[in-house]
C-alpha positions as CSV (number, residue, x, y, z in Angstrom):
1,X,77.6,172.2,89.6
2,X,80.0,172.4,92.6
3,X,83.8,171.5,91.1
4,X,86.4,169.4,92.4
5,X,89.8,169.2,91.8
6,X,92.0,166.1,92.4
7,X,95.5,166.8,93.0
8,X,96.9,162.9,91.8
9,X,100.5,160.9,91.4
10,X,101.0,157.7,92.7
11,X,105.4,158.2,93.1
12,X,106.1,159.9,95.7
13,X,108.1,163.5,96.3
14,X,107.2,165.0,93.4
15,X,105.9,168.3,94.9
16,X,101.9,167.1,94.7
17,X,101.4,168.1,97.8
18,X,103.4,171.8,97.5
19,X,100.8,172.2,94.6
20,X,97.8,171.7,96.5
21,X,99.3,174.0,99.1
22,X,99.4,176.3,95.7
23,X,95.6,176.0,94.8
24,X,95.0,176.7,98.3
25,X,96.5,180.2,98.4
26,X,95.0,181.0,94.9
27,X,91.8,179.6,96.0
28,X,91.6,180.7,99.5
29,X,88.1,180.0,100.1
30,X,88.0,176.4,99.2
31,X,88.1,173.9,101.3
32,X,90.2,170.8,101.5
33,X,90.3,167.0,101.4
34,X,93.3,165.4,102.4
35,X,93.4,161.6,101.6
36,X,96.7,160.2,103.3
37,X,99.0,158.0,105.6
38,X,99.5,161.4,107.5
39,X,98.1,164.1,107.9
40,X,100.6,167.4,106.0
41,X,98.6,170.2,105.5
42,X,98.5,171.3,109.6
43,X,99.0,174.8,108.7
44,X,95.7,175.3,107.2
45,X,94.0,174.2,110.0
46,X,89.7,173.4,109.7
47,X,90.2,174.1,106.4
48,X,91.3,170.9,105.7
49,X,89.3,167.5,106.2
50,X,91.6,164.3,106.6
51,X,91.3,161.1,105.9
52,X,93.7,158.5,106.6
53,X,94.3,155.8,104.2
54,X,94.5,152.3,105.9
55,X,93.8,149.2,103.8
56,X,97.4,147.9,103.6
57,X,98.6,146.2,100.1
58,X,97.8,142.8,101.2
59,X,94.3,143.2,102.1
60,X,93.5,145.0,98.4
61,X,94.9,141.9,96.7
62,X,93.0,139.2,99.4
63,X,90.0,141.1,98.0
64,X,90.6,141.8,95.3
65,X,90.7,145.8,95.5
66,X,87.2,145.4,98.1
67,X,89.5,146.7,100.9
68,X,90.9,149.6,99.0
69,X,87.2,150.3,97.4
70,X,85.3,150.5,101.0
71,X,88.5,152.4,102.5
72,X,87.6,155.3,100.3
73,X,83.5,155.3,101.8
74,X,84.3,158.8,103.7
75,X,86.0,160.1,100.8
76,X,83.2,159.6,98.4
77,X,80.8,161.3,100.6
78,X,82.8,164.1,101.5
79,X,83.2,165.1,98.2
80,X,79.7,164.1,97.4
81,X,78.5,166.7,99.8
82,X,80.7,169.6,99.1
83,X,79.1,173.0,98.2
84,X,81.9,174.7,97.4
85,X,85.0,174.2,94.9
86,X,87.4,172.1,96.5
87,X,90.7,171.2,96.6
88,X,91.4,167.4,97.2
89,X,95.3,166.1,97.8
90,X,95.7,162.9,97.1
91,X,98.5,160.1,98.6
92,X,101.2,158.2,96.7
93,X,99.9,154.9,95.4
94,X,96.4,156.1,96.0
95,X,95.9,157.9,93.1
96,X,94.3,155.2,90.5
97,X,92.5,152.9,93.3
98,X,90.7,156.3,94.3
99,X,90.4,157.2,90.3
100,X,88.8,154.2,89.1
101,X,86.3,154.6,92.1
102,X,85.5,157.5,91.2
103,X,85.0,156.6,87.3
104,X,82.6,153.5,88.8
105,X,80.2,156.8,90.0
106,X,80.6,159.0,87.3
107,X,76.8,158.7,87.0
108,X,76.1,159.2,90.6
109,X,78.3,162.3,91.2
110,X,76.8,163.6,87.7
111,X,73.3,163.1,89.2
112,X,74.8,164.9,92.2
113,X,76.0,168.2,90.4
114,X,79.8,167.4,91.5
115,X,82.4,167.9,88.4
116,X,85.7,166.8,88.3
117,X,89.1,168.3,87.1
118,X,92.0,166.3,87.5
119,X,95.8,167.8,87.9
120,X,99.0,165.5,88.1
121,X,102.4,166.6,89.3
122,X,105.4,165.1,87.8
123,X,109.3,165.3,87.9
124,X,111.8,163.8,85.0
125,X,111.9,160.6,87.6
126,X,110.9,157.4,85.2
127,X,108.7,156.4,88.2
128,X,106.6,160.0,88.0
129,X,106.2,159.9,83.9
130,X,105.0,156.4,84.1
131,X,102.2,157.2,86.1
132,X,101.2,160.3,84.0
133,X,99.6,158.4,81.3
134,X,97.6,155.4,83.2
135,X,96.0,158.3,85.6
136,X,95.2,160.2,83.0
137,X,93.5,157.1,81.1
138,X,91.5,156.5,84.2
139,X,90.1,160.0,84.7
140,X,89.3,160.7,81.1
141,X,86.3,159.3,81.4
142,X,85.1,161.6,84.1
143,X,86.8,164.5,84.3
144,X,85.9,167.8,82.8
145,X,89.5,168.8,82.2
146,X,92.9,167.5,82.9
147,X,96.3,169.4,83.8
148,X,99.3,168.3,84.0
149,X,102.7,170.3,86.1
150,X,105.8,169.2,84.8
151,X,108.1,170.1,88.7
152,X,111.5,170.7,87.5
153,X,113.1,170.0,90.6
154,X,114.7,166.8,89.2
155,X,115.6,168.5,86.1
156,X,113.2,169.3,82.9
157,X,111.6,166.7,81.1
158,X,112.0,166.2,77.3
159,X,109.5,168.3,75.7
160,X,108.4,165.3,73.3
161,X,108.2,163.1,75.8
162,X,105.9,165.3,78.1
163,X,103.8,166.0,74.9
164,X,103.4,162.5,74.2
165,X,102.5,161.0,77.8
166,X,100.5,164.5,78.8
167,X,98.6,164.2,75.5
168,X,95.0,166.0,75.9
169,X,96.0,167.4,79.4
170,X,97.0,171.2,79.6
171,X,100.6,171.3,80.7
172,X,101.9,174.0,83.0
173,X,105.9,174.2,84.5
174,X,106.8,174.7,88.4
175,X,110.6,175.8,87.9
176,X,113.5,174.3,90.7
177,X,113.3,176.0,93.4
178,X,116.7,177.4,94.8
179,X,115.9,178.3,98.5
180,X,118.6,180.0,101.0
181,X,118.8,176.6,103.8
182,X,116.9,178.6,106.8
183,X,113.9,179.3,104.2
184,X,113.7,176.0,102.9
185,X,113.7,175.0,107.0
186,X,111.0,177.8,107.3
187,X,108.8,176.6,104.0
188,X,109.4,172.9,105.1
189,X,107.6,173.8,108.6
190,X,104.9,176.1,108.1
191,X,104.1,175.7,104.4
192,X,103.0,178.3,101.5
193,X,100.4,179.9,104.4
194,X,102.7,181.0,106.7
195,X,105.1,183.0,104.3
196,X,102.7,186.1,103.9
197,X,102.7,186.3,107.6
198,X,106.3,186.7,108.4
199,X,107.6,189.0,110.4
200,X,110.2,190.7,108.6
201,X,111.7,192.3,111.7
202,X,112.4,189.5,113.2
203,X,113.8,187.7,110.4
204,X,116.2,190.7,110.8
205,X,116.9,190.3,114.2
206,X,117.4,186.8,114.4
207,X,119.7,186.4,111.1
208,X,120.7,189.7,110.1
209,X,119.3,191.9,107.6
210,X,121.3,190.9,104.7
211,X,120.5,187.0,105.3
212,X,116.8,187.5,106.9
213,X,115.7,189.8,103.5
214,X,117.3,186.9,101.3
215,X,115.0,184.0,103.5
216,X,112.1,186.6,103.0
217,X,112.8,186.9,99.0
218,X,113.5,183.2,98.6
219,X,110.3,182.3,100.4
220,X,108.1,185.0,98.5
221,X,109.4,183.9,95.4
222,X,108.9,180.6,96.0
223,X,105.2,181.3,97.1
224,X,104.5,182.8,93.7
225,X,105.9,180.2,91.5
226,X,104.1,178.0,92.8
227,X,100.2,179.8,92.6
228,X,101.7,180.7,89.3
229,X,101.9,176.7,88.5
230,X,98.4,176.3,89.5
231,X,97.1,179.4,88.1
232,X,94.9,177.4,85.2
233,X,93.7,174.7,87.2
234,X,92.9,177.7,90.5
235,X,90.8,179.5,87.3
236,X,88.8,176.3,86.1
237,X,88.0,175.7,90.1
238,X,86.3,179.4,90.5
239,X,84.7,179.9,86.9
């Protein structure tokens, strides 16, 4: 069986996107699928495959989803074809069209040898816990396992509360993260990838050693929270 993960939420700017950047650095030799308006991950170069999401709202509800439903053709058979765990990122409000597609083929990507686990980010925004549940209905079906990260970055969500709308998912916690300005600038451009690569020295020389070690230990901190967020799902993907 070759295993897929989708990385879903259908609000926006809850960090889904940081967390696929995660898997990928815990995970480095899976590949990526990134189904989008634009293409974010740039830093990981051929590793990632995009696909850009066009149908716009008024076309899905002239067809009655058809649009939406044939949009997501390449996606299908990218995953379809994969031969090795992969990571796939998926856009806001993109999420449950491209669920219940894939819960139409359960039998198909069965038949295939593809498996599925699911992971959905969320903040305490109303927006982001509403969604929890309803993707989670539509991928129980299919998927093998189901994780939920509870991103803290808009404060932490009532325990019974995220019990309750997370039931039968495994539940993992990305803490705030504080970042000195420059390394939030620096994280912000080059993503999770480029942080092992910086050049410490010229941190340094450019902001001084007491502020260029504090970007460094921000951004290394930062790195490890978050492959420490995705450490379940990253161990379900490789097993």
């Amino acid at each position: 069986m070759t295993k897929t993960m989708l990385i879903i939420q259908d609000k926006g700017g809850v960090g889904k996107t940081l967390a696929a950047r995660g898997l990928a650095e815990v995970v480095p030799a899976a590949p990526l699928i990134e189904v989008d308006s634009s293409q974010r991950m740039l830093e990981l170069g051929k590793r990632v495959k995009f696909f850009q999401t066009r149908a716009d709202r008024e076309a899905i509800e002239r067809t009655g989803g058809a649009a939406a439903r044939a949009e997501f053709d390449p996606v299908i058979d990218a995953i379809a074809s994969a031969t090795l765990p992969t990571i796939v990122d998926v856009g806001a409000n993109t999420g449950a069209c491209l669920l219940t597609v894939i819960a139409d083929l359960r039998e198909d990507f069965s038949g295939a040898g593809i498996e599925f686990g699911v992971l959905i980010v969320t903040t305490a925004e109303p927006g982001a816990l509403a969604c929890v549940p309803k993707l989670l209905a539509i991928a129980e079906p299919f998927a093998t396992t189901r994780f939920v990260i509870e991103n803290r970055v808009a404060g932490e969500v009532d325990p019974k509360v995220l019990s309750k709308i997370a039931a039968g998912a495994t539940v993992t916690c990305l803490m705030n993260q504080v970042l000195d300005e420059q390394a939030a600038a620096i994280l912000q451009a080059g993503g999770l990838a480029s942080i092992p690569k910086i050049d410490a020295k010229a941190l340094h020389a450019k902001f001084g050693i007491a502020h260029g070690s504090r970007i460094r230990r921000d951004l290394t901190r930062a790195r490890l929270d978050v492959m420490q967020s995705v450490r379940l799902p990253a161990e379900w993907l490789v097993a």
